[in-house]
C-alpha positions as MATLAB code, in Angstrom:
seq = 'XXXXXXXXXXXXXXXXXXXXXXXXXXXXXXXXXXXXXXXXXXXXXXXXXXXXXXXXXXXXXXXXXXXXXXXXXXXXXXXXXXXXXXXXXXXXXXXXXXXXXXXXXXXXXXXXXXXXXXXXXXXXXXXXXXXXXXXXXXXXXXXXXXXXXXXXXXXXXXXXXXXXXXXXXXXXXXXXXXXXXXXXXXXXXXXXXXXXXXXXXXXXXXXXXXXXXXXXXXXXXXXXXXXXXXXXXXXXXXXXXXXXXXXXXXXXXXXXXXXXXXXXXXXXXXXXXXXXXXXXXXXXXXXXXXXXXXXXXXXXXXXXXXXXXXXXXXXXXXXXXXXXXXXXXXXXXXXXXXXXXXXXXXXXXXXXXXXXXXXXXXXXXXXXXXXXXXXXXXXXXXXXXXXXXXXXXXXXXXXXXXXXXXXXXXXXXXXXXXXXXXXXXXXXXXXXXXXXXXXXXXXXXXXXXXXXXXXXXXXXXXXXXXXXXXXXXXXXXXXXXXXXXXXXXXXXXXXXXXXXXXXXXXXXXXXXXXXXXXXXXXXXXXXXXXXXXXXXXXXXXXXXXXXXXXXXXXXXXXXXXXXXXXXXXXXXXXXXX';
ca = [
     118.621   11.351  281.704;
     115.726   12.415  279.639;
     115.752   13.984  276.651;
     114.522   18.190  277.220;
     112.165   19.062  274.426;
     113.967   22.456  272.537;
     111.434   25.222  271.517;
     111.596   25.076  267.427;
     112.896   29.042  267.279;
     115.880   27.739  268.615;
     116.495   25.293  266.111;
     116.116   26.642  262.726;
     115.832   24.867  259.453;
     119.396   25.793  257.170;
     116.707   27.989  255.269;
     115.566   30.393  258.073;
     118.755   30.333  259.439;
     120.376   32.203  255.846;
     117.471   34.597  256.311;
     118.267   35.397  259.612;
     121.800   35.630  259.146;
     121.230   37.719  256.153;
     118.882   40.756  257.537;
     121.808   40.490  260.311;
     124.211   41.777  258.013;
     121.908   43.640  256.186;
     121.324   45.942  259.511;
     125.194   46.192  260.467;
     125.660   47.301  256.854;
     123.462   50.568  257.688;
     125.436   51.288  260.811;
     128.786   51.955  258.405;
     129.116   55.380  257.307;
     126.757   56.841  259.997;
     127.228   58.064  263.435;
     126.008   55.593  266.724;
     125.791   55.861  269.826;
     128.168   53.155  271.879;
     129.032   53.052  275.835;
     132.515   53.091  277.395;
     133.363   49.358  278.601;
     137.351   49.740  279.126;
     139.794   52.452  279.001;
     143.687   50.774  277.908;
     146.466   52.881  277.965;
     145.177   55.889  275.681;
     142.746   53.873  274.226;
     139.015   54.289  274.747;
     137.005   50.614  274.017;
     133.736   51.244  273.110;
     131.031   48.805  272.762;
     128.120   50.125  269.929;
     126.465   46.402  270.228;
     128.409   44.642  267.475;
     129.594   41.543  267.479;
     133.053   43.337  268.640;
     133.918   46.247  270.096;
     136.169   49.062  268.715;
     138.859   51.532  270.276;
     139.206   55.166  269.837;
     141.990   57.317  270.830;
     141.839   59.379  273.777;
     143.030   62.174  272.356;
     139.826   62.334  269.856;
     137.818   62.835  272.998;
     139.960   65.853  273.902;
     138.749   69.893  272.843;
     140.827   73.007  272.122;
     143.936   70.875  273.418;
     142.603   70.162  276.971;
     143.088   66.794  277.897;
     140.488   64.376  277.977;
     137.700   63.290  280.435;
     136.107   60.237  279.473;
     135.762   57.685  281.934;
     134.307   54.001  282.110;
     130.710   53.916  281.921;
     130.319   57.220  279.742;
     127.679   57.073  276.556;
     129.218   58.865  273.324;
     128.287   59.135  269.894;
     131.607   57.791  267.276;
     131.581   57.259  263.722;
     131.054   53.735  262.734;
     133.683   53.281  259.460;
     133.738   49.650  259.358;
     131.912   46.701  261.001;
     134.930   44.635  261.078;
     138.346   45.088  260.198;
     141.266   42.404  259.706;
     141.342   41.954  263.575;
     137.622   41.142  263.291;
     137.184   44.396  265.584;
     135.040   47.468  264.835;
     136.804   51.077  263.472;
     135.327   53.789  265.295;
     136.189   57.466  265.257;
     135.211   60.192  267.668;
     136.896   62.999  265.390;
     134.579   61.882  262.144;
     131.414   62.192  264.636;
     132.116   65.801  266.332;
     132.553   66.354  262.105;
     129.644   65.673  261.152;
     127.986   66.786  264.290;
     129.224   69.911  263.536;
     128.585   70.042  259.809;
     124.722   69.730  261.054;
     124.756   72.285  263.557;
     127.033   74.788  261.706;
     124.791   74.651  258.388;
     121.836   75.428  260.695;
     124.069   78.600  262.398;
     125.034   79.474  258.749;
     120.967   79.598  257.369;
     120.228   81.533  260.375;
     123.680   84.256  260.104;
     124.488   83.057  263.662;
     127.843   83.462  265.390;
     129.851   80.302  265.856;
     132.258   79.439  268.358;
     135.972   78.184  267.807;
     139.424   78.149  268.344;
     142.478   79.345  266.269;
     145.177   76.384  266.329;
     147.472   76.490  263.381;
     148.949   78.826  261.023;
     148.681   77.823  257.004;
     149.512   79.841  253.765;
     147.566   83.004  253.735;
     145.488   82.586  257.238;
     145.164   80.307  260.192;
     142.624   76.838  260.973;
     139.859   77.583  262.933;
     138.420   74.485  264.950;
     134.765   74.752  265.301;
     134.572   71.802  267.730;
     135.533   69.270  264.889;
     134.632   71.085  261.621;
     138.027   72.622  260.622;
     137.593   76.003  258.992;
     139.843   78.607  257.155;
     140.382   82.002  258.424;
     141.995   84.138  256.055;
     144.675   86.943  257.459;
     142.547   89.601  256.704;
     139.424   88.484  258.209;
     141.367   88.076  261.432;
     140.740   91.786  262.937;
     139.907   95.272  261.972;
     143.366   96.593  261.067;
     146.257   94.056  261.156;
     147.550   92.044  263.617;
     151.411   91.995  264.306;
     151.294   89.009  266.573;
     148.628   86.353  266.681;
     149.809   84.937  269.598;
     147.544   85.798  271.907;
     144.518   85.031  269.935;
     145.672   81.442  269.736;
     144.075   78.789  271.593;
     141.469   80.962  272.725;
     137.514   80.360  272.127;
     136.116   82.933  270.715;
     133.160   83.826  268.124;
     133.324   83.775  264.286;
     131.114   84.520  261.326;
     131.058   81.974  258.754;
     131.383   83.708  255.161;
     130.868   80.431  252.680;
     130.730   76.547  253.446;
     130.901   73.571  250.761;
     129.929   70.486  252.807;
     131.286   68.613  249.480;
     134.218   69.676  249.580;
     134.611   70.099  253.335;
     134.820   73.874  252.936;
     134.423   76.511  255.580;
     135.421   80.264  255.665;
     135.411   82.270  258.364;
     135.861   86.062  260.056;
     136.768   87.370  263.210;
     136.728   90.604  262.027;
     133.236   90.966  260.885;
     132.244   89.563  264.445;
     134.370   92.567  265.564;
     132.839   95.415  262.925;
     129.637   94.189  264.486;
     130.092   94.504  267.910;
     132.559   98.341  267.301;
     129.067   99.071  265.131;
     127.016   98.528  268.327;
     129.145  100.466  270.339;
     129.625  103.549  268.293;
     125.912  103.137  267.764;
     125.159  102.960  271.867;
     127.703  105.855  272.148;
     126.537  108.336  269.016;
     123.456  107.874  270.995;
     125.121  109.535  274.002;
     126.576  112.303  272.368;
     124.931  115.805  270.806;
     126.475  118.511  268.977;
     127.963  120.839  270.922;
     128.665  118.647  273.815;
     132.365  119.538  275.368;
     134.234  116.425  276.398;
     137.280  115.256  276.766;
     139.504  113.151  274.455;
     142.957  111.022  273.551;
     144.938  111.729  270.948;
     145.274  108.507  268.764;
     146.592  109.221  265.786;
     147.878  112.228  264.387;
     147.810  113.300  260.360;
     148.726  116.027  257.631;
     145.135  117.030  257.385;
     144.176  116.600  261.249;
     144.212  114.444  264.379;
     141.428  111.470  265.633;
     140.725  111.918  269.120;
     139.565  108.521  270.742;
     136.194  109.835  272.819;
     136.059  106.852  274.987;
     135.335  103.729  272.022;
     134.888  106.040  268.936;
     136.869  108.598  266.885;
     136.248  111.705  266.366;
     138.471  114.056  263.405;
     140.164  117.290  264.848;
     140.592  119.001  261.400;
     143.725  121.054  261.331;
     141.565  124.567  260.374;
     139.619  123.767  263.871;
     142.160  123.626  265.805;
     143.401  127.075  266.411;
     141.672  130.557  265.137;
     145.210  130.992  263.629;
     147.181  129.405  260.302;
     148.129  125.972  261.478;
     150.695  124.480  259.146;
     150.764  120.568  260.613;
     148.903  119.707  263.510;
     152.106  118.293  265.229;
     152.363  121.926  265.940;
     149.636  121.752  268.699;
     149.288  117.913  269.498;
     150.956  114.900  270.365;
     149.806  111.117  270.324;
     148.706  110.414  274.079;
     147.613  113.941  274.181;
     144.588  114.512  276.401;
     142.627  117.427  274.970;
     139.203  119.325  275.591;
     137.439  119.424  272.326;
     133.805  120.299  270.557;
     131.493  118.331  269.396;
     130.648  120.172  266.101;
     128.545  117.979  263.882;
     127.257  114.047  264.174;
     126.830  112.411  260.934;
     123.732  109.850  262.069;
     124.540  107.774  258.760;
     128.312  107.376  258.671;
     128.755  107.901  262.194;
     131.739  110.454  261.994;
     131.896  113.050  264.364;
     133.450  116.123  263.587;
     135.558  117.588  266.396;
     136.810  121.967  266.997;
     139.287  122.931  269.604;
     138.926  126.785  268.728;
     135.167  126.768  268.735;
     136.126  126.603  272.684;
     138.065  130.015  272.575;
     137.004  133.867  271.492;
     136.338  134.309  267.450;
     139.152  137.319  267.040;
     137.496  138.318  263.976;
     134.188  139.760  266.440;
     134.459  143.131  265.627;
     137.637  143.271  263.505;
     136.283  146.065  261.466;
     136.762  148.282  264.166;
     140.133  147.504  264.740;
     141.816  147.373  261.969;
     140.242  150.133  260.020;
     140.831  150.797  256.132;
     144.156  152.572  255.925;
     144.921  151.912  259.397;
     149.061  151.136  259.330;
     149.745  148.310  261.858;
     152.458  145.794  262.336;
     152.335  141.956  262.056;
     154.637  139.027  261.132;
     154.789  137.118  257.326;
     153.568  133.609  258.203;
     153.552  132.125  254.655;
     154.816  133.004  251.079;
     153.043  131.976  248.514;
     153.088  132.671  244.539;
     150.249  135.472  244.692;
     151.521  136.920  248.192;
     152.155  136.709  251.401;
     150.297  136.286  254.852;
     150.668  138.281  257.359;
     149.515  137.621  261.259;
     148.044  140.411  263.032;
     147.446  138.864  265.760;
     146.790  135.061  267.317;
     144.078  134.104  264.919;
     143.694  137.192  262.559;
     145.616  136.895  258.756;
     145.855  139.097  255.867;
     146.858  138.556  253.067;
     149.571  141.177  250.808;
     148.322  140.641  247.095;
     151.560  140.282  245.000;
     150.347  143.894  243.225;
     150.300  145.485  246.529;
     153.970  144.859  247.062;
     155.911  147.153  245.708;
     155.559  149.776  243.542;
     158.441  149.142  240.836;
     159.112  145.294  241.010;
     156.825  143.502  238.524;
     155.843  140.249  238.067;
     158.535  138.892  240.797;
     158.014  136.412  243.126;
     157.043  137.735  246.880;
     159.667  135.623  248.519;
     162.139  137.884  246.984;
     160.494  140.803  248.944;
     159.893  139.880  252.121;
     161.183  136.376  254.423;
     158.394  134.283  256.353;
     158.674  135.456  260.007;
     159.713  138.711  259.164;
     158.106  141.867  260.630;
     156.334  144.054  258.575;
     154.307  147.513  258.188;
     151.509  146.851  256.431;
     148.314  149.287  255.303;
     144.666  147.867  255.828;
     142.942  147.828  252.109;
     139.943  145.956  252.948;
     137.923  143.848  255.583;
     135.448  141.355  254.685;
     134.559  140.165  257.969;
     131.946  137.135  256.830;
     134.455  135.773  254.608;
     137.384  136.503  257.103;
     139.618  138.386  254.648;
     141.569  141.122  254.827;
     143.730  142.762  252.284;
     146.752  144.586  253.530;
     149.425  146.130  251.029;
     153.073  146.938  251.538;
     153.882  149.129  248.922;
     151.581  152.039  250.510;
     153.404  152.336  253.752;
     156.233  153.688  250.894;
     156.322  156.668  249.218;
     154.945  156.841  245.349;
     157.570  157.065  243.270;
     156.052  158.788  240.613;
     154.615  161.370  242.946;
     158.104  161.687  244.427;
     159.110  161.993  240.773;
     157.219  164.516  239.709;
     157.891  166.499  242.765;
     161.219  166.718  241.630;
     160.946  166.516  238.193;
     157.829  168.671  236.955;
     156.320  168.711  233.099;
     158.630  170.409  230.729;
     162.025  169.349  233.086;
     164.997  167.675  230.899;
     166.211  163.750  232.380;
     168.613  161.317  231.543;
     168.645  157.681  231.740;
     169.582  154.411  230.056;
     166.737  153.027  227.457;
     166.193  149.814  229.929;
     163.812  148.171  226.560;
     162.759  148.891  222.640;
     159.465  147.913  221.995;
     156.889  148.536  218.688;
     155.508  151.284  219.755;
     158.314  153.483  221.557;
     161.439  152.990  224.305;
     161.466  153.315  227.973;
     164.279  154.646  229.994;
     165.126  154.048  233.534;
     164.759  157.093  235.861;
     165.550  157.728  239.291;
     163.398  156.135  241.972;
     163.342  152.891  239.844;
     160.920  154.096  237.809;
     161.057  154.116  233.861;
     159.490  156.673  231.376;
     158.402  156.032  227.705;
     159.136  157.413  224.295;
     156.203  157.027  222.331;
     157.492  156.553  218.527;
     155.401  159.782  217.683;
     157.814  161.780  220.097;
     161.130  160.883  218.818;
     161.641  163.446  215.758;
     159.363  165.888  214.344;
     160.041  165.482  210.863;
     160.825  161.414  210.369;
     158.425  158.753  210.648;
     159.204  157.122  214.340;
     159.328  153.428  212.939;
     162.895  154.928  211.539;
     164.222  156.640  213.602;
     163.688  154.137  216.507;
     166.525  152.359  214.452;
     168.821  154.897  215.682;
     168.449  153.718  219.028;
     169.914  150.266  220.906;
     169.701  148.813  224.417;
     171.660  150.481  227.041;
     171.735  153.797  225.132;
     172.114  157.130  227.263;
     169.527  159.425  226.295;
     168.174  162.498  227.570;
     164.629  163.814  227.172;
     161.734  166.206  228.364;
     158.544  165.474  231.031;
     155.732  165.985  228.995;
     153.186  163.896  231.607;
     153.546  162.178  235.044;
     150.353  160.100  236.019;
     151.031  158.428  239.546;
     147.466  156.695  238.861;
     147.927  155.083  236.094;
     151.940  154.718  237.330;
     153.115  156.196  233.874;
     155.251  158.954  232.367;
     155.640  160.090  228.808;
     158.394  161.600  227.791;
     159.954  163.014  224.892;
     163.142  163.330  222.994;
     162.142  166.072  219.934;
     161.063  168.017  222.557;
     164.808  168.964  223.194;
     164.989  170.964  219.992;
     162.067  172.773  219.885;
     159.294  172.615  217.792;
     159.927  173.747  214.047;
     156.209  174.143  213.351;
     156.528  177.243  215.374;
     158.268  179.243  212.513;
     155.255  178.338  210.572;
     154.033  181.931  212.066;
     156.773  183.810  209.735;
     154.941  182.634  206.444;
     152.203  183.930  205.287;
     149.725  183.343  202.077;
     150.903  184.824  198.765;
     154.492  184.831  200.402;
     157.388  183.366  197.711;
     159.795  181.076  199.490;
     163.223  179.322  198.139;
     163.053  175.776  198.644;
     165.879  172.709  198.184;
     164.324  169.849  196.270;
     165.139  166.499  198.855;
     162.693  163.651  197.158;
     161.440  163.040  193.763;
     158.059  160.783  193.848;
     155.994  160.069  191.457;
     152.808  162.052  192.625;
     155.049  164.886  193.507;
     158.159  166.685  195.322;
     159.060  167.220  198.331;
     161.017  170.218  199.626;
     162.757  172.119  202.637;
     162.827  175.776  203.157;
     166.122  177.069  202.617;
     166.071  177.910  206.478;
     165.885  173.921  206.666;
     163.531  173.795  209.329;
     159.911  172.879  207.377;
     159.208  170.375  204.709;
     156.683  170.644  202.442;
     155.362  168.555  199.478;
     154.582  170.302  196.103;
     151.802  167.688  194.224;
     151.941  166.965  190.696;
     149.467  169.231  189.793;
     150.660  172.484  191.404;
     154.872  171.817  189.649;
     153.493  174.208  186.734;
     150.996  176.051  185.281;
     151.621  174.473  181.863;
     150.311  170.816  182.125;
     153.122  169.287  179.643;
     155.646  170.886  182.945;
     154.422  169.031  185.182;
     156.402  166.064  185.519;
     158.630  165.356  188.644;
     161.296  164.147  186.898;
     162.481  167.128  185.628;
     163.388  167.999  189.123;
     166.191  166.666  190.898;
     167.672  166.765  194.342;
     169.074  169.916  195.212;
     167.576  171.857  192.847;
     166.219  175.265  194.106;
     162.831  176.603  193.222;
     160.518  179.053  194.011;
     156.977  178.600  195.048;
     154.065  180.459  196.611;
     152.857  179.826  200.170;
     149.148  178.638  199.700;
     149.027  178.244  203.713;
     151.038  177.841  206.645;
     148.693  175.769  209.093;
     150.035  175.973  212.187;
     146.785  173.749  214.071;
     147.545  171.106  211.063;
     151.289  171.128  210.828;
     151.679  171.876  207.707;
     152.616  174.252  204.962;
     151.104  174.234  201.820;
     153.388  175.709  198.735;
     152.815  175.846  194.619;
     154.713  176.668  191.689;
     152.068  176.381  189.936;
     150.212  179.213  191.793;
     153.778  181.229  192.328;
     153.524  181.621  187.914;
     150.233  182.315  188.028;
     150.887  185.102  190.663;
     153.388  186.641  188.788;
     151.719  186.560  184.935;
     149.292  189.036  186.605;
     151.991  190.904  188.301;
     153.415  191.790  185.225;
     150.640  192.365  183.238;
     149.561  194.864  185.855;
     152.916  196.297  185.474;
     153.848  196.017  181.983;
     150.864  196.576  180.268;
     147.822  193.904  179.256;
     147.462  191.598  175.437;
     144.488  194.081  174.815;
     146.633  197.040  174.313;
     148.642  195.102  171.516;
     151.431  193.895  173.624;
     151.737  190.431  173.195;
     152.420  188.230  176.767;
     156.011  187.247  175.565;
     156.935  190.801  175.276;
     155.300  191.490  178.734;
     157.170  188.328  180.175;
     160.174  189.723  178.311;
     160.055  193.334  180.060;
     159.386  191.589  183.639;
     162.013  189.571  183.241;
     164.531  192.136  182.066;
     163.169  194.187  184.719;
     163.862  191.647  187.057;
     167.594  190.814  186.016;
     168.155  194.893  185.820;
     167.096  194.565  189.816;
     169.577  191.776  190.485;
     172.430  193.176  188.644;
     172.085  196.305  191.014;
     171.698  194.817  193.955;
     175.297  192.898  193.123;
     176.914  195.952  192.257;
     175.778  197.447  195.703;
     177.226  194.771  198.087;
];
C-alpha cells in the first residue's frame, strides 16, 4: 500500500505543538470566572449536561433553571447562558452554574434600573432577622419590615411568593448588597391616586363617604381612595364632646368638602355646613334680658354652658352665678344636664357668644335687704371675719355687712378696740349705707350709743367746765368733762399762765381742774379748753370787781378779796342745802 503524503499542519514540530497547546489553555483560562453561553446535550435525572465547547461538558442542577419556585422547563436542545467556575475539576469535567449567571445577569441589569430610579421586579421568599429576601430573578435582596407597606402588616402571607415591583434604596455589588421597598413603590402609586382624585374634587362638592377610623379630635372618612378629616367642631352646630357620639367605623355619611390643601393633599371635611347655621338671626331671639330655659352641657372652672337649643351655647361666667357664693367652683351650683333659667347678658353673633347669668333670674339680696332693713335700722349677726381695716358680720339673705375700724367707738382709736372683738362674736349694729351696686353695706356699732359730739352744743366760749385728769403726756393733758361724755386735751402751753406752772407732771390722774372753753367745734369734733386762759379770765374779773393796781391795791390783795369772796359764796351755798 502506498505511503499517503500528510499535509505538514497536521504534523507539528514538538515546538509549535507547545505553542499551540499553550494559547489553548491560555483561551479556556478566560472562560473561568465569566458567564458563556453552552447548549443542552442531555438531561439525567435532575441534572442538566451542558456542552459550552470544552474539552468536557458540565452538569447543572435542574432546579437552578427553575424561577419563583415553579418548576423547571429546560429541555434537550435549549441554548443558556451558565457561569463557567472551573475548566476542569477532579472528574476532568467542567463546573457550571446557572444560579451564578442569572447573578450576575442581574447585577448588570439591576445597576442599570438603579441609575435610572426604575422599578424592579421580584419575589418575597424567606423571612430573616428584621425583614424578608427578596429574589430579583437571581440577585437576592433585603427588604426590611418597614419598607414592606404603608402601615404594618400583620400577616405576610399573602405577599409571599408573589411577583411584584420594588424600589431599590442602596446596592454594594462588593459586597453583594441590595436594599429594597415595597412601600415606597406603594407611596408612589397612593401619591398618583390621591393626585388623579384631588383633581376630581372642589371645595364645596357634597359626596358621600366611609367612616375609617374614628379619633378624640375627629373622624377620616375614606372618599373612595383618599381621606378626608371630619373635625369634631364640624360635625354638629352643637358642643360635641367625642365624635363616637355621632359616628361609627363603617359609617356611611354625607359630608362637605370644605377646603383642599393642593400641597399636602388633606382635605378638610363639615357635616353641619350641610344643615341651617342656628346662630342666623340669634339676636332676635334671644334678646338682652330675655329669661329663657336651657340645659348645663359642661362645667368648667370659669362656668358653665348652657344649650339653648340644638346648636346654640352660652356660657354662665362664674361671677354671674350667684350673688353671695364667691370664688366657688360652678359644679357646686349647678349639675351638667340640669335645667336652668338663665338671663341673656350679651350676644356677639360673629364670634358666636353669648353670655347668660343665673344669679339675675334671683332676687338681689341687698335690695331685698334694704327693703327690709333701711339706713338707720339696728341688726344682729355673727362677725363671720376680722380683717385690718374693720369686721364683717353675716346678715340675713347670706349677705355680710362691714365695720369699718373708724365706726367701732367714738372716742378710742379703732386699731384697739377691734381687740375687743373675736370670731364668732354676736354683735349688733346700725345701717348706715346699703349699695346693691357695688354689693356692699356699712354698718356701724358706735352708732348704738349715740353720738357724744352732739352735747358739744351745751358749751359755749368763755364757759368754765370741771374736768377729771385721765392721761399725763409729755406735751400735755388730757381730760373728760365731769359729765364723761367729751375728751379734750389741754397743751403744755395753755396748763398756766405762769410759765414755771406749766409742767404736766404736776398733774395726776384724777385730779379735777377747771378750765375755760376756747371752742366747742361741733363740724371738727372737738373741744378746745385752757387753764391758762380760765386764770387769765378771772385776774380781770376781779380786778373789775375788786378794784385795779393803779388805785394802790396791790394784785395779791385783789386776788385775796376774790378769793375770800369766793369761799364766802361756797360756805353759803353749803349752809343752804
Amino acid at each position: 500500500m502506498p505511503e499517503t503524503a500528510i499535509p505538514k499542519e497536521f504534523t507539528p514540530t514538538h515546538d509549535e505543538f507547545a505553542a499551540l497547546l499553550a494559547e489553548s489553555l491560555a483561551k479556556e483560562d478566560l472562560f473561568e470566572g465569566s458567564v458563556v453561553r453552552g447548549k443542552v446535550v442531555g438531561i439525567e435525572k435532575d441534572l442538566a449536561v451542558i456542552d459550552v465547547g470544552l474539552k468536557t461538558e458540565g452538569r447543572v442542577a435542574l432546579r437552578e433553571f427553575s424561577v419563583a419556585g415553579k418548576p423547571s422547563e429546560i429541555k434537550i436542545g435549549d441554548e443558556v447562558e451558565v457561569y463557567l467556575e472551573r475548566v476542569e475539576n477532579a472528574l476532568g469535567e467542567a463546573v457550571l452554574s446557572r444560579d451564578k449567571a442569572r447573578r450576575e445577569e442581574s447585577w448588570t441589569r439591576l445597576e442599570k434600573q438603579f441609575e435610572k430610579g426604575e422599578k424592579v421586579s421580584g419575589v418575597i421568599f424567606n423571612k430573616v432577622k428584621g425583614g424578608f429576601t427578596v429574589d430579583l430573578d437571581g440577585a437576592v435582596a433585603f427588604l426590611p419590615g418597614s419598607q414592606v407597606d404603608i402601615r404594618p402588616v400583620r400577616d405576610i402571607g399573602p405577599l409571599m411568593h408573589q411577583p411584584q415591583p420594588f424600589q431599590i434604596l442602596k446596592m454594594d455589588r462588593r459586597r453583594g448588597n441590595i436594599v429594597v421597598s415595597r412601600r415606597s413603590v406603594l407611596e408612589e402609586t397612593r401619591a398618583e391616586q390621591r393626585a388623579d382624585i384631588v383633581a376630581r374634587l372642589e371645595e364645596g362638592q357634597v359626596i358621600d363617604g366611609l367612616v375609617k377610623n374614628i379619633t378624640d379630635y375627629g373622624a377620616f372618612i375614606d372618599l373612595g381612595g383618599i381621606d378626608g378629616l371630619l373635625h369634631v367642631t364640624d360635625m354638629a352646630w352643637r358642643r360635641v364632646n367625642h365624635p363616637s357620639e355621632i359616628l361609627n367605623v363603617g359609617d356611611t355619611v354625607k359630608v362637605q368638602i370644605i377646603r383642599i390643601n393642593p400641597e399636602t393633599q388633606r382635605i378638610s371635611l363639615g357635616m353641619k355646613q350641610l344643615q341651617a347655621d342656628p346662630w342666623q338671626s340669634i339676636e332676635a331671639k334671644y334678646p338682652v334680658g330675655a329669661r329663657v330655659k336651657g340645659t348645663v352641657t359642661n362645667i368648667a372652672d370659669y362656668g358653665a354652658f348652657v344649650e339653648l337649643e340644638p346648636g346654640v351655647e352660652g356660657l354662665i361666667h362664674v361671677s354671674e352665678m350667684s350673688w353671695t357664693k364667691k370664688n366657688i367652683h360652678p359644679g357646686k351650683i349647678v349639675s351638667t344636664s340640669q335645667q336652668v333659667e338663665v338671663q341673656v347678658l350679651e350676644v356677639d353673633a360673629n364670634k358666636r357668644r353669648i353670655s347668660l347669668g343665673l344669679k339675675q333670674t334671683q332676687d338681689n339680696p341687698w335690695e331685698s335687704f334694704l327693703a327690709i332693713h333701711p339706713k338707720g335700722s339696728e341688726v344682729e349677726g355673727p362677725i363671720r371675719n376680722i380683717t385690718e381695716f374693720g369686721l364683717f358680720i353675716g346678715l340675713e339673705g347670706g349677705v355680710d355687712g362691714m365695720v369699718h375700724l373708724s365706726d367701732l367707738d367714738w372716742t378710742k382709736p379703732g386699731d384697739e378696740v377691734i381687740k375687743d372683738y373675736k370670731k364668732g362674736d354676736n354683735v349688733k349694729a346700725v345701717v348706715l349705707d346699703v349699695d346693691s351696686q357695688k354689693e356692699r353695706i356699712s354698718l356701724g356699732i358706735k352708732q348704738l350709743a349715740g353720738d357724744p359730739i352732739d352735747s358739744l352744743s351745751k358749751y359755749k366760749r368763755g364757759d368754765t367746765v370741771t374736768c377729771s385728769v385721765v392721761a399725763v403726756q409729755e406735751n400735755g393733758i388730757e381730760v373728760k368733762t365731769a359729765d364723761g361724755e367729751l375728751t379734750a386735751f389741754i397743751k403744755r402751753s395753755d396748763l398756766s399762765r405762769d410759765r414755771s406752772e406749766q409742767r404736766p407732771e404736776r398733774f395726776n390722774v384724777g385730779d379735777k381742774v377747771d378750765a375755760f372753753v376756747v371752742s366747742a367745734d361741733k363740724a371738727a369734733r372737738r373741744l378746745s379748753l385752757s387753764i391758762k386762759a380760765l386764770e387769765i379770765a378771772e385776774e380781770k374779773q376781779a380786778v373789775a370787781q375788786y378794784g385795779s393796781s393803779d388805785s394802790g391795791a396791790s394784785l395779791g390783795d385783789i386776788f385775796k378779796a376774790a378769793i375770800r369772796k369766793r369761799e364766802e359764796g361756797e360756805d353759803d351755798k353749803e349752809d343752804k342745802e
